[in-house]
C-alpha positions in Angstrom: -147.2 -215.1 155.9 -146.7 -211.4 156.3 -144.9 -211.0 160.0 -144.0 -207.8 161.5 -139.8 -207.3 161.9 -139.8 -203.6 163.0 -141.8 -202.1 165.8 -142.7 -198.8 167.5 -142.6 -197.0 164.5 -144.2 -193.6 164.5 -145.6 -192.2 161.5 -144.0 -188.5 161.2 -145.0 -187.3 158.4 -145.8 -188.6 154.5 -142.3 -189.2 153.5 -140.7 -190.8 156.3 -140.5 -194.3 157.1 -138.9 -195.4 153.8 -136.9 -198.3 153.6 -133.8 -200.4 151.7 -132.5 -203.5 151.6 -128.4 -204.3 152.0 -128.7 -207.7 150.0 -125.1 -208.3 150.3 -124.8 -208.0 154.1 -128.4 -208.8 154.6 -129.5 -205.5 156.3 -132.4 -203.4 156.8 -132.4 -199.9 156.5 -135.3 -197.6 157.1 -135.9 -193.8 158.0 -137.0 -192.8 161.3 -137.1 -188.6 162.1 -133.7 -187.8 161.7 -132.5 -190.9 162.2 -131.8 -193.8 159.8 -131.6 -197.2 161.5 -130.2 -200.7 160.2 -131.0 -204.2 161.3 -130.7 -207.8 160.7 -133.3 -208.9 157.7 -135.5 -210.5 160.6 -135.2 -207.0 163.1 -132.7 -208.4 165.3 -129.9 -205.9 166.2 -131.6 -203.0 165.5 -128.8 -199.7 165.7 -128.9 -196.0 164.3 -126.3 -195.7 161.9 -126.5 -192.0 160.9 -128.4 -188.6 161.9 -128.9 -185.8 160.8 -126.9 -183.6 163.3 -128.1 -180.4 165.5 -128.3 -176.9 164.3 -126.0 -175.3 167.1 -127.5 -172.0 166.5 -131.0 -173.3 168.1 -131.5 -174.6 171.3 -132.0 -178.7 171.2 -130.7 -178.0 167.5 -134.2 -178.0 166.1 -134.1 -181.9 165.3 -137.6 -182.2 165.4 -138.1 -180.0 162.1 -135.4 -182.1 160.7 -136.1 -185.2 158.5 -135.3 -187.7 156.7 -137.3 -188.2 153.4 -135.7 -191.3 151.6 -132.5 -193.6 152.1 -131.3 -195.6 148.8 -128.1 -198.6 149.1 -125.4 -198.6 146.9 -124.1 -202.1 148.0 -121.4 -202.5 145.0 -119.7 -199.0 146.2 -120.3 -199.6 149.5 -122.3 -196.4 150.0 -125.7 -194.9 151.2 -127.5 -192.0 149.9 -130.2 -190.2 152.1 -132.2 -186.9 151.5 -132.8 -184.7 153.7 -134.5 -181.9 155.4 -132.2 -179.8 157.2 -132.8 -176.2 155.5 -136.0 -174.4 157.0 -136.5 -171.3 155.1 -137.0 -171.2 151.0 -134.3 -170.6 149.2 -135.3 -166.9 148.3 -135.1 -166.4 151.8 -131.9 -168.5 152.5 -130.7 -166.5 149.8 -132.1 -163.0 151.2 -130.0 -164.0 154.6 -132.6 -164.7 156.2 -133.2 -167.1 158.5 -135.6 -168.7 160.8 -137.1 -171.9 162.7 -140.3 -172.4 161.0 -140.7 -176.1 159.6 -140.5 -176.7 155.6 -141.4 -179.5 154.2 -138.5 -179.9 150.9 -136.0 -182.5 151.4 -133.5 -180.2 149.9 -129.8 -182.3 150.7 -128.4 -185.6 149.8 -125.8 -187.2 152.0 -123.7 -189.8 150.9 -122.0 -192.0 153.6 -120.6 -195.3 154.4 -122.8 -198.1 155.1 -122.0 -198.0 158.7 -123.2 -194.0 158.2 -119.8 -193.2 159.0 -117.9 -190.4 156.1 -121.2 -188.6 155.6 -120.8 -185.5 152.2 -123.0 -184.0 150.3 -124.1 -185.1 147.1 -126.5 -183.2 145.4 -128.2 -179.9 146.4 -125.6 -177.6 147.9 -123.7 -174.8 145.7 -119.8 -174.4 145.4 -118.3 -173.9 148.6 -120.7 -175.4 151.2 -119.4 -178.2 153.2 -121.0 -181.0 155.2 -118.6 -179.1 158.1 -119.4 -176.1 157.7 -123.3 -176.3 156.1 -125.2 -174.4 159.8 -122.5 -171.4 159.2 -123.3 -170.4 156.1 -126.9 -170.3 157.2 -126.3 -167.6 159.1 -126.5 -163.5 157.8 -123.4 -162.3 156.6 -121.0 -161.8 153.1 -117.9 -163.2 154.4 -116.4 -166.6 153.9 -118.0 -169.0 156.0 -121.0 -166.9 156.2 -122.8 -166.4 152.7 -126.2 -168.6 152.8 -126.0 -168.7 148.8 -123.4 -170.7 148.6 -125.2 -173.6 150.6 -128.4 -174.4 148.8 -128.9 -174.9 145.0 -131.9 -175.4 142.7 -129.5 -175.6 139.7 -129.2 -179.0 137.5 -130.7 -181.4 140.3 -133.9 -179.9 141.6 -134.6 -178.4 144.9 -137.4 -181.2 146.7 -136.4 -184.7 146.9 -139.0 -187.1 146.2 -137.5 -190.3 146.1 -133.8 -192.2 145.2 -132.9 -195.2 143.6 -129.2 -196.3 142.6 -128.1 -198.5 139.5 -124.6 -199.7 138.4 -123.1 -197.1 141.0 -125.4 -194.1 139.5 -127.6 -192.5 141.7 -130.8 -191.1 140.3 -133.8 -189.1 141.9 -137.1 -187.6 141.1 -137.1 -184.0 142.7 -139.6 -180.6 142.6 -137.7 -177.2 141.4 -137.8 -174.4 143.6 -140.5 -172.6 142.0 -142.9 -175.4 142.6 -144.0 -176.0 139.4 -141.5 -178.1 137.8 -139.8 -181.3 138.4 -137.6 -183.7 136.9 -135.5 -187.1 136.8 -132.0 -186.1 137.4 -128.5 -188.5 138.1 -125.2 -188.5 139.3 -122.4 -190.8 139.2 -119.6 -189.9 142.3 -117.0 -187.8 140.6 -119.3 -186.8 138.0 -121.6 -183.9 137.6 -125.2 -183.7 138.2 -127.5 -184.8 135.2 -130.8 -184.5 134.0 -132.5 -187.7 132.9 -136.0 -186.2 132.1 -138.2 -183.2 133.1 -141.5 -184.4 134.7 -145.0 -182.7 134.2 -147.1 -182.0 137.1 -150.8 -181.3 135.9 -153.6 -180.2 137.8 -151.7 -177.8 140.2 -150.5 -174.2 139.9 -148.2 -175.1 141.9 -146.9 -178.4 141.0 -148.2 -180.0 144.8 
């Protein structure tokens, strides 16, 4: 029978609350906010194991516009990939030095860490030059090093909107939304390798591509 192994879950928006399964070391994993939480198979133990940190140029580092969308277990490598939405302008804007705290809804990162959480990078999403360490200053408005906001987010070869993630024979591979909103695609990447394109996708029916 179906039983109930997580609880006082809230529902924060469409694309949170995803989960995977460790099959190896028999964990849960599952989105919550910011936070992604593991557990025993049967809920027991339940502990956050990564999240995504504070903005220190906002006061309580604006976690609440800040999501996770998906999580996806590469148990052979020892690894977990998440997507995430840290970036709250669009990236004409980011690019334009510009920046403010109004919510966006594009998963536009993808962290790679340890299964503990623990040795979190980026993976896809950022340009040249951007770090997981210094990702907030190069938000900010400015040419210098440290402080150019083009070199932290990319549309390039991987999309711009993370949709959803899924890892095979140590390849990770994601369906993501292009900046402009109109097209979309498959894309890969194996660690140490560059970003890939598997297939474009269509979306019919919207000017847009929503």
């Amino acid at each position: 029978s179906v039983q109930q192994v997580v609880s006082g879950l809230t529902v924060y928006a469409a694309e949170a609350l995803q989960i995977a399964l460790d099959t190896v070391g028999n964990k849960l994993y599952w989105t919550k906010g910011y936070q992604l939480w593991r557990a025993n198979l049967d809920g027991t133990l339940p502990e956050v194991v990564y999240s995504i940190p504070p903005d220190p140029g906002y006061g309580g580092g604006l976690l609440d516009f800040m999501q996770i969308g998906d999580v996806a277990v590469d148990v052979a490598n020892n690894r977990l990939y998440v997507s995430e939405r840290r970036q709250r302008e669009t990236l004409v804007d980011v690019n334009n030095g510009i920046r403010y705290s109004g919510p966006t809804h594009e998963h536009t990162l993808i962290v790679a860490t340890d299964l503990n959480g623990g040795n979190p990078s980026f993976f896809a999403g950022v340009a040249d030059g951007c770090t997981y360490a210094n990702y907030y200053d190069n938000l900010g408005v400015g040419v210098g090093p440290g402080q150019d906001p083009k070199t932290c987010l990319s549309s390039g070869t991987d999309g711009f909107d993370v949709e959803a993630m899924t890892v095979r024979d140590g390849t990770l591979y994601w369906s993501a939304i292009d900046a402009d909103k109109v097209n979309a695609g498959v894309y890969g990447r194996t660690p140490g390798q560059p970003a890939f394109t598997v297939a474009p996708l269509a979306l019919p029916g919207n000017p847009n591509g929503q």
